[in-house]
C-alpha positions as CSV (number, residue, x, y, z in Angstrom):
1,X,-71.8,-20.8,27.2
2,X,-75.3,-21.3,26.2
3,X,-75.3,-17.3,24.6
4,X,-72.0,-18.4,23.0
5,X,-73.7,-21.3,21.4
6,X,-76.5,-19.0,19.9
7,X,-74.2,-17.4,18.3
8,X,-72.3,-20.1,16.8
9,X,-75.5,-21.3,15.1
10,X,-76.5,-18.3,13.8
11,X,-73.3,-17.9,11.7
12,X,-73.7,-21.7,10.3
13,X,-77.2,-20.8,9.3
14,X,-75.8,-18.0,7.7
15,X,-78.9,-15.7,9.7
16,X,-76.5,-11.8,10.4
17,X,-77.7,-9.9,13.3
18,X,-76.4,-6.9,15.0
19,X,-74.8,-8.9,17.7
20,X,-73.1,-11.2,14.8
21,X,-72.1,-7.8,13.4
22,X,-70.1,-7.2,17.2
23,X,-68.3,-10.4,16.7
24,X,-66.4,-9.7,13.1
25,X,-62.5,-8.9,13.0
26,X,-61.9,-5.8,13.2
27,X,-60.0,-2.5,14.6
28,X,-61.7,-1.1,17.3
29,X,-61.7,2.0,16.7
30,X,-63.3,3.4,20.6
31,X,-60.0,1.3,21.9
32,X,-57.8,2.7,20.0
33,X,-59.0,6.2,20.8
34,X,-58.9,5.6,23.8
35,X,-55.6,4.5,24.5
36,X,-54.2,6.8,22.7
37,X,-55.9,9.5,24.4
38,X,-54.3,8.5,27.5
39,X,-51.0,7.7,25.6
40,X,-51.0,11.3,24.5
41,X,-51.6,12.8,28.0
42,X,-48.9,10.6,29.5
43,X,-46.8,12.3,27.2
44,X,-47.7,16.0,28.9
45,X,-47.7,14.7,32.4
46,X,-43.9,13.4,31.6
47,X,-42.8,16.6,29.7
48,X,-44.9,18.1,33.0
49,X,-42.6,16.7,35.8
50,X,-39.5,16.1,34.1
51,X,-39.9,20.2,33.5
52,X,-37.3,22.3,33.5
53,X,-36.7,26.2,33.5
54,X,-33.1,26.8,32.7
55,X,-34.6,25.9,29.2
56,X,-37.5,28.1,29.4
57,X,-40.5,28.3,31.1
58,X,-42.9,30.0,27.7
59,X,-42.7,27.9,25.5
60,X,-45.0,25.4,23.5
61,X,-45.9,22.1,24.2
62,X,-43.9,20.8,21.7
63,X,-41.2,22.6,23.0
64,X,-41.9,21.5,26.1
65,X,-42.1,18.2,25.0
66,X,-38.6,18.1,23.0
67,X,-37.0,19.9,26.4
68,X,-37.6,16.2,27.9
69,X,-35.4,13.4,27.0
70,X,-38.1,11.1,29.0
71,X,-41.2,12.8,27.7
72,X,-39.1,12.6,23.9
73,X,-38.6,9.0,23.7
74,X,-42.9,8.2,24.9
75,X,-43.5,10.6,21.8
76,X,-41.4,8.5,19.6
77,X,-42.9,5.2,21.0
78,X,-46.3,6.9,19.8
79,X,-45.9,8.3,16.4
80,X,-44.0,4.5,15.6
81,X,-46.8,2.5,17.6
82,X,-49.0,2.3,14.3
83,X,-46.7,1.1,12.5
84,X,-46.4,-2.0,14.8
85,X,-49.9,-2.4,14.8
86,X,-50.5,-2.7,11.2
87,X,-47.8,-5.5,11.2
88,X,-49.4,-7.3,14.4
89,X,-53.0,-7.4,12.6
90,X,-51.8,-8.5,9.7
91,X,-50.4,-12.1,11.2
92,X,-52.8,-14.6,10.4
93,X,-54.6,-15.5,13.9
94,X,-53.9,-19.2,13.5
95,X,-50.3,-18.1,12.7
96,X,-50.2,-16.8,16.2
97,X,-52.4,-19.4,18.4
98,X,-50.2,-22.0,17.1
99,X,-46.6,-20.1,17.4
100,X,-47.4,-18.3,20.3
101,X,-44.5,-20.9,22.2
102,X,-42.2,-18.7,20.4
103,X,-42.9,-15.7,21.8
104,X,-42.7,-17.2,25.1
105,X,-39.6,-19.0,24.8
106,X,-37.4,-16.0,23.1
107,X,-38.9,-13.9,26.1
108,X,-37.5,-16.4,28.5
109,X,-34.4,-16.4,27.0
110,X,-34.1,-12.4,27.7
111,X,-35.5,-13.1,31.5
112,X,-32.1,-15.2,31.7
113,X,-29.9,-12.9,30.1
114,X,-31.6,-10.1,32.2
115,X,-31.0,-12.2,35.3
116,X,-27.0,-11.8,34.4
117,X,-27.5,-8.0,33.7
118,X,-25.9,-5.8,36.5
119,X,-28.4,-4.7,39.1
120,X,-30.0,-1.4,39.3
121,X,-31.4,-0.4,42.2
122,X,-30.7,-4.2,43.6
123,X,-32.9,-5.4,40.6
124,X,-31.5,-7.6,37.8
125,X,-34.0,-7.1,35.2
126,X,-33.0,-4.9,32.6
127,X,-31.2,-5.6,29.3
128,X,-28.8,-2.7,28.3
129,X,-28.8,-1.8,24.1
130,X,-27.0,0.9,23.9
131,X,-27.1,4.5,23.9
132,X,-27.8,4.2,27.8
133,X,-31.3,2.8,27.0
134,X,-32.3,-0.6,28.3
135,X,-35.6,-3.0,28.2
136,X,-37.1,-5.2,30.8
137,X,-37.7,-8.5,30.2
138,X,-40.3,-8.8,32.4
139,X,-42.8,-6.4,31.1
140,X,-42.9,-8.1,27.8
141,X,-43.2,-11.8,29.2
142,X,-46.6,-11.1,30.7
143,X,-48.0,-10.8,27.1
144,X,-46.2,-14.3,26.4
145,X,-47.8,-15.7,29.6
146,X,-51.4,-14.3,28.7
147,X,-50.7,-15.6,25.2
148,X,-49.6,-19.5,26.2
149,X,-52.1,-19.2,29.5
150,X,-55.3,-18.6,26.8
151,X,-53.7,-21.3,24.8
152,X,-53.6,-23.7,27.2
153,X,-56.8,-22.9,28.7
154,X,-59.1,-22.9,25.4
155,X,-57.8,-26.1,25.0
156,X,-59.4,-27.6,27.9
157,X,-63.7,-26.7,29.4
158,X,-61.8,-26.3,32.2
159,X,-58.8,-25.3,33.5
160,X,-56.8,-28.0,36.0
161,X,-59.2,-30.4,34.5
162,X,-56.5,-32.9,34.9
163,X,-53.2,-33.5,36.5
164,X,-51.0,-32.9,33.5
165,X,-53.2,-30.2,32.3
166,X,-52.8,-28.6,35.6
167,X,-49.1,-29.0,35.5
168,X,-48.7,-27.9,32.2
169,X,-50.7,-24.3,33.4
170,X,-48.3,-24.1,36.7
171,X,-45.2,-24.8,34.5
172,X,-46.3,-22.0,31.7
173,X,-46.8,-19.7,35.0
174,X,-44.2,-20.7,37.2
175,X,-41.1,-20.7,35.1
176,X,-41.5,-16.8,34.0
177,X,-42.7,-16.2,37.8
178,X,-39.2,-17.4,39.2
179,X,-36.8,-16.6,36.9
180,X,-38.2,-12.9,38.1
181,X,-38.2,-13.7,41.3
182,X,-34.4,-13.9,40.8
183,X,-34.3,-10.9,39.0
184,X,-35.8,-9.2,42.4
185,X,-38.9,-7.7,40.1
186,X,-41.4,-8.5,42.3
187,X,-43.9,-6.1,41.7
188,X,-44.1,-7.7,38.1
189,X,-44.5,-10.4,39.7
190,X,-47.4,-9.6,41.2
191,X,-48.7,-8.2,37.9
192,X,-48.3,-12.2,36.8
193,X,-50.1,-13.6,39.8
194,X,-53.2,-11.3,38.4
195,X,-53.3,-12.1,35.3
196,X,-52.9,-15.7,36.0
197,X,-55.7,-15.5,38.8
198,X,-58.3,-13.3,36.4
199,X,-57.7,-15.2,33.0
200,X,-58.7,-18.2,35.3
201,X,-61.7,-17.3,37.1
202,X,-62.9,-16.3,33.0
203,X,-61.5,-19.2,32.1
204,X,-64.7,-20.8,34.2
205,X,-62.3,-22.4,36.8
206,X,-63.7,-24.2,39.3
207,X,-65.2,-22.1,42.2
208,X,-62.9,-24.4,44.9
209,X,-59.7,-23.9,42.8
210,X,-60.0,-19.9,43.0
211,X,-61.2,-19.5,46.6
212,X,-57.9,-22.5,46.8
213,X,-55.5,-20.2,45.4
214,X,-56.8,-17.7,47.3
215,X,-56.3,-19.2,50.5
216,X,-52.9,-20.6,49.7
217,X,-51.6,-17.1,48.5
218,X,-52.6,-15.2,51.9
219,X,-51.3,-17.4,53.6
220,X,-48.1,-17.7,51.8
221,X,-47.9,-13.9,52.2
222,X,-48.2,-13.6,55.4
223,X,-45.9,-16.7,56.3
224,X,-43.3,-14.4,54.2
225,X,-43.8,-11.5,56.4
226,X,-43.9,-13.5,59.5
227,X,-40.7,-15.5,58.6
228,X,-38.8,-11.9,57.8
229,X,-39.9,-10.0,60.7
230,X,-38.6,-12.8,63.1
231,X,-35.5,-13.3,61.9
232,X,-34.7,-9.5,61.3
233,X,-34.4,-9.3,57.8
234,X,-32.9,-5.9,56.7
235,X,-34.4,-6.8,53.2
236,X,-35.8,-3.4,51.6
237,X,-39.0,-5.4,50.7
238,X,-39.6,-5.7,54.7
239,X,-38.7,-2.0,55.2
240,X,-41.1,-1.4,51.9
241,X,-44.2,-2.7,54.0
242,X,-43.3,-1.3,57.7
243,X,-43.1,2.6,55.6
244,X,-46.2,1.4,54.4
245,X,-48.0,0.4,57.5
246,X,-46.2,3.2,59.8
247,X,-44.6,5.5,56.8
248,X,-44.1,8.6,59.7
249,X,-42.1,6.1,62.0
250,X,-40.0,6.0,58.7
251,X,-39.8,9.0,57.1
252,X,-36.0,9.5,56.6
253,X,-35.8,6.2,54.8
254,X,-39.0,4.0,53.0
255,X,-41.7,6.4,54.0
256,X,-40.4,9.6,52.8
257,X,-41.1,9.0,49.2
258,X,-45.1,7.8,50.1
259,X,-45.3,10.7,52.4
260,X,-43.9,13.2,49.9
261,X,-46.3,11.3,47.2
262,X,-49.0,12.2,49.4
263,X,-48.2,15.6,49.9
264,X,-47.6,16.5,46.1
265,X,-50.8,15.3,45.2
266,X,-52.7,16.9,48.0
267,X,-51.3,20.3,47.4
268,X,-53.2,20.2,44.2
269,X,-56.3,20.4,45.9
270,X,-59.6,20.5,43.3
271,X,-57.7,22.1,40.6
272,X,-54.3,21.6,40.6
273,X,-51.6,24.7,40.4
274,X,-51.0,24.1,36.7
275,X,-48.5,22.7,34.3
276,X,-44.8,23.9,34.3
277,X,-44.7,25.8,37.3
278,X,-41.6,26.8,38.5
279,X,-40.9,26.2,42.2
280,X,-43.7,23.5,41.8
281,X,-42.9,20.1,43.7
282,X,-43.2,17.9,40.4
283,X,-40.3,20.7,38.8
284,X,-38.0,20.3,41.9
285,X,-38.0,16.5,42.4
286,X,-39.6,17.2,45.1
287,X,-41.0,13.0,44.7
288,X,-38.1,10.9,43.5
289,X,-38.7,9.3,40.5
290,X,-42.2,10.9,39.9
291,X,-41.8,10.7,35.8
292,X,-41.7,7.2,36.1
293,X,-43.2,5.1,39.0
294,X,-44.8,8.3,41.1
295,X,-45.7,10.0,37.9
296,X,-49.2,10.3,39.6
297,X,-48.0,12.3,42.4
298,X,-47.5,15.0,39.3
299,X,-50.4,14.4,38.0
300,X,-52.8,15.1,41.1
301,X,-50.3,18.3,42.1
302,X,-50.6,19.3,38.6
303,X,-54.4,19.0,37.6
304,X,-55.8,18.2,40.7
305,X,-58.8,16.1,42.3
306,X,-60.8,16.9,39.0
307,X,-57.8,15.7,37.3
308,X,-57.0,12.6,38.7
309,X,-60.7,11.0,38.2
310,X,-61.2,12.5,34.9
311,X,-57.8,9.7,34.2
312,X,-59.4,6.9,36.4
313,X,-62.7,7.2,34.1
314,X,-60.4,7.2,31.4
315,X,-58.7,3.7,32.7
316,X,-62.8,2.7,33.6
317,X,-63.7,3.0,30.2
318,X,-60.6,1.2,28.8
319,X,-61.2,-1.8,30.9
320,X,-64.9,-1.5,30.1
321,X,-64.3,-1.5,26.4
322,X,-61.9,-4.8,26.6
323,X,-64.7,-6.3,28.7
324,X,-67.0,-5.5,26.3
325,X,-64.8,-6.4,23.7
326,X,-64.3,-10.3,25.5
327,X,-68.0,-10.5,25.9
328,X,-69.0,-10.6,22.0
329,X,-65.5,-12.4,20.8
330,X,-66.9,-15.9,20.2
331,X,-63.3,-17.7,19.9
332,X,-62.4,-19.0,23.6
333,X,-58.5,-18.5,22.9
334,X,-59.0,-13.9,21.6
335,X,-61.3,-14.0,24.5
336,X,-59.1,-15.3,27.0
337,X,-56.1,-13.1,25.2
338,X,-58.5,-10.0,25.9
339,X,-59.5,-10.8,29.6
340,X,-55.6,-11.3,30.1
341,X,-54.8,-7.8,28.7
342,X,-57.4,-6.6,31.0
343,X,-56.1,-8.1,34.1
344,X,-52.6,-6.7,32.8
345,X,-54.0,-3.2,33.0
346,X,-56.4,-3.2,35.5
347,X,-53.1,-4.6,38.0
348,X,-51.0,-2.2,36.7
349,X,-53.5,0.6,37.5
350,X,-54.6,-0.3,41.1
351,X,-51.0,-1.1,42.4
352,X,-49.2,2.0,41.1
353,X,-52.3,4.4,42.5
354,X,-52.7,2.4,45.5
355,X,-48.7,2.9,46.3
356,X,-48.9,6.7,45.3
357,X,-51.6,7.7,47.8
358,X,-50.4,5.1,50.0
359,X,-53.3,2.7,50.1
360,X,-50.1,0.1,48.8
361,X,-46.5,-0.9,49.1
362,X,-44.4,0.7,47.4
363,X,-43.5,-2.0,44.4
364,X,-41.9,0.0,41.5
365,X,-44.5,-0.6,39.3
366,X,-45.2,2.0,36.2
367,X,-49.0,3.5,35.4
368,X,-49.4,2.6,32.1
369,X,-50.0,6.1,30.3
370,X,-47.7,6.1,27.0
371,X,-49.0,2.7,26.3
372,X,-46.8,0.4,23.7
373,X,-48.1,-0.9,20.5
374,X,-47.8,-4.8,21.8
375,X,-50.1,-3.7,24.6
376,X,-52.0,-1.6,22.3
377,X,-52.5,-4.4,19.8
378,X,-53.8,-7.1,22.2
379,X,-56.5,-5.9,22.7
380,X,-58.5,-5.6,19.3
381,X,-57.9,-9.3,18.3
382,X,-60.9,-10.9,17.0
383,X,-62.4,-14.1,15.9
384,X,-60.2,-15.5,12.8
385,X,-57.4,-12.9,12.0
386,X,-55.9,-10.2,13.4
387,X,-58.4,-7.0,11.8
């Protein structure tokens, strides 16, 4: 707080450092690079495992690229994503602290229509609109909750400071958190918990309140687990963790897409076999759904162990650039609205990893490679406006 204050005097005396220099509005251009760096090579890996040879097997990437309806549609989402961005920096930042309740409630509003939406997979929690494409709800409400969480939280030296300020924060968190609940997204759900839990402890919660929380949700977990093994719950989030903890005693049913995760990404060894390889496991669905969830699986079969860490440094030095980022953005509400986005990715990137090589449950959530613009955006918000 003290280097914060510093600062703040510095720019009413008018005195321009370096570091004051760090702190302008601007576009960031090393973020931006970055994620599109990795938005580009999510593109290849999904043109990579949704591969297929009845439509040739030399062709260019481009072709390669077109060949996939899946790999297609993240190209389009990239070659439009600057277009969203130059509208997003151009809202006035005030506009958007103060009307950020907007964004939240028209986001609920799709949660509950998404809650009426027929299941998929069990899961209510996507929104047809036509053309057999659909959106989930979900994914876009954890930008309204980081956006009413920094909000509510800049507002206040500390968070939970009070009872009505602590309700307030467990309303803004809780209503989003069980209207997906309902939906059966629980993975996103866990997504929330993150964000809530890291935008707090940067928030400069109170040490007791985290290791609280903390408590409270281990507990709660386990209580869960305890309550469903007793009563012999046939839920497929039970038989989710039991694959996990025992996937060979399971390997007909919830352990056969960890073990065959495993295996895919071991068989690429240091290397990997290559990209569009016929008879490869990625080209023969060998992993169910590995262009979406599992897309990793194709990854580490395709490019190997090299591969695979040469992305994780990637993701390092994307979280590393929002942190830096948070650090010299004197405004408590963009620096909250930047840790959030952090927490976003850094959940997203531990959980689906972790549940490819088996370290996790399986929970159905994506790794964010073809990035989109809201989530691109976020993170470049500055002190007054928006660039």
């Amino acid at each position: 707080m003290e280097l914060l204050k510093s600062r703040l005097r510095r720019h009413s005396s008018g005195t321009i450092t370096s570091e004051d220099r760090k702190t302008r509005a601007h576009l960031d251009i090393p973020l931006i690079i970055i994620t599109y760096a990795l938005a580009l090579f999510g593109v290849y890996c999904i043109a990579i495992a949704t591969f297929n040879p009845d439509k040739g097997t030399d062709l260019s990437f481009l072709n390669y690229v077109m060949n996939s309806n899946s790999a297609s549609w993240q190209a389009v989402f990239c070659l439009a994503s600057p277009l969203i961005i130059a509208f997003i920096c151009n809202i006035p930042y005030e506009l958007l602290r103060s009307q950020s309740w907007l964004v939240y409630a028209g986001i609920i509003f799709l949660l509950l229509l998404a809650v009426a939406s027929d299941a998929i997979s069990g899961v209510s929690a996507w929104i047809p609109i036509g053309r057999g494409r659909t959106i989930q709800p979900a994914e876009f409400i954890k930008i309204g909750i980081i956006l009413m969480l920094a909000r509510s939280f800049a507002n206040t030296e500390k968070p939970f400071a009070t009872l009505r300020n602590a309700a307030q924060n467990l309303m803004l968190f809780g209503l989003p958190v069980g209207i997906t609940l309902l939906q059966g997204e629980v993975g996103s759900v866990l997504v929330m918990c993150a964000i809530f839990y890291i935008m707090l402890y940067f928030a400069d919660a109170e040490p007791w309140l985290l290791i609280s929380i903390a408590i409270l949700a281990i507990v709660g977990v386990a209580a869960l687990f305890g309550y469903m093994m007793v009563s012999g719950s046939t839920s497929f989030r039970l038989q989710r963790i039991l694959s996990f903890l025992n996937p060979q005693a399971y390997r007909q049913s919830g352990g056969y897409q960890i073990l065959n995760s495993q295996l895919s990404i071991g068989s690429g060894g240091e290397k990997g076999i290559g990209t569009f390889v016929v008879g490869s496991l990625s080209q023969l669905n060998y992993v169910p759904e590995d262009w979406t969830d599992f897309i990793f699986s194709a990854i580490g079969e395709a490019f190997g162990f090299r591969g695979c860490m040469i992305l994780i440094i990637g993701y390092i030095a994307l979280l590393m650039r929002l942190f830096y980022l948070a650090y010299y953005t004197i405004d408590r509400y963009g620096r909250l609205i930047i840790f959030g986005v952090m927490a976003m990715f850094f959940a997203h990137i531990i959980e689906n990893i972790g549940m490819t090589i088996g370290l996790l449950p399986i929970t159905g959530i994506p790794l964010p490679l073809s990035v989109t613009a809201d989530q691109i955006s976020l993170p470049i918000w500055q002190e007054s406006h928006l660039c």
